[in-house]
C-alpha positions as CSV (number, residue, x, y, z in Angstrom):
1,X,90.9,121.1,143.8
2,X,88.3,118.9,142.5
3,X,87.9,120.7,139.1
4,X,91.3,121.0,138.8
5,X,91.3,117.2,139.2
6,X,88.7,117.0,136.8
7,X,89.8,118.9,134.0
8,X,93.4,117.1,134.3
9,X,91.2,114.0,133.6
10,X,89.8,115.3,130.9
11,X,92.7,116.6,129.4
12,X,94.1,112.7,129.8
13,X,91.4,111.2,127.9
14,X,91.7,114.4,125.4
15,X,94.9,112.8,124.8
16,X,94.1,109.4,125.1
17,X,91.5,110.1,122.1
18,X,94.1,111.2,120.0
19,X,96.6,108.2,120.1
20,X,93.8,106.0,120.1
21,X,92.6,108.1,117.0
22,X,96.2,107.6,115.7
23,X,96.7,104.0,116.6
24,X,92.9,103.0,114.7
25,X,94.7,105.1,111.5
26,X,97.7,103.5,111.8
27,X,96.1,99.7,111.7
28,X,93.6,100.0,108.9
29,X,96.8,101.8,107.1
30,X,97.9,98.5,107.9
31,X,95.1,96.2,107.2
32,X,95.4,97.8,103.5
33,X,98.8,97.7,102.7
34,X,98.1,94.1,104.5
35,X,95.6,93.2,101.7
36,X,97.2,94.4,99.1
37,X,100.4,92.6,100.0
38,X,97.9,89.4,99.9
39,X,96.4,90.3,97.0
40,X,100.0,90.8,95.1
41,X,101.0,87.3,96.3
42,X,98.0,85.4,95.2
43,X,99.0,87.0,91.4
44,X,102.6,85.8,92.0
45,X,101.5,82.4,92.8
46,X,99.1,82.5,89.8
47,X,101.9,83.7,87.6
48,X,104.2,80.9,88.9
49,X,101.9,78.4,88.6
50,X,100.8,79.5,85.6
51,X,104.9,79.0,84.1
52,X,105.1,76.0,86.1
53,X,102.2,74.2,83.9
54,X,104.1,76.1,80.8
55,X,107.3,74.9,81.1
56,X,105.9,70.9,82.0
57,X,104.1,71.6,78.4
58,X,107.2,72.7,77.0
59,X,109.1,70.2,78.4
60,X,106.3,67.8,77.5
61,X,106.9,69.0,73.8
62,X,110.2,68.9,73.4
63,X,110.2,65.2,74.1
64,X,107.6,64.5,71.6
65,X,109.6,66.5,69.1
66,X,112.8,64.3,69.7
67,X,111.0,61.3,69.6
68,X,109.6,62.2,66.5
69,X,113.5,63.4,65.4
70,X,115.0,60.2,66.2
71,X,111.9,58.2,64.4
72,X,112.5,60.3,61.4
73,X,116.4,59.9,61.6
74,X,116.1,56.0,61.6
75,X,113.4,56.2,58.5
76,X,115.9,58.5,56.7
77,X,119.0,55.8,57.7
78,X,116.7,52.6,56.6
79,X,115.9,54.4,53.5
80,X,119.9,55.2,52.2
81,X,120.8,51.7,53.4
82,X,118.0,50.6,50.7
């Protein structure tokens, strides 16, 4: 009765071990696809951050460039009213 007792427990922890085993797989499966979800965002934030300063250059540009088109226009109107 005893042994029987005892090897019931140790068929328990048998199993135990093995979901346990499973279970520690199954979270640093995790922990990587975790980390390289992390590491995917940080790029994506670079990249948009990245556009973000291009387009304020762009857009930076573009107003130069019409200032400059409108200065030009009023030289080129001055000089056929001459």
């Amino acid at each position: 009765m005893l042994q029987e007792f005892l090897d019931r427990e140790k068929e328990n922890n048998y199993e135990m071990d093995k979901k346990l085993k499973t279970s520690e797989r199954f979270a640093a499966k995790s922990r990587l696809e975790l980390q390289a979800a992390e590491t995917a965002r940080i790029q994506v934030k670079d990249e948009v951050e990245t556009l973000k300063y291009s387009v304020d250059r762009t857009g930076a540009e573009l107003e130069s460039t019409r200032g400059q088109s409108a200065h030009l226009s009023r030289e080129i109107k001055d000089k056929r009213k001459k």
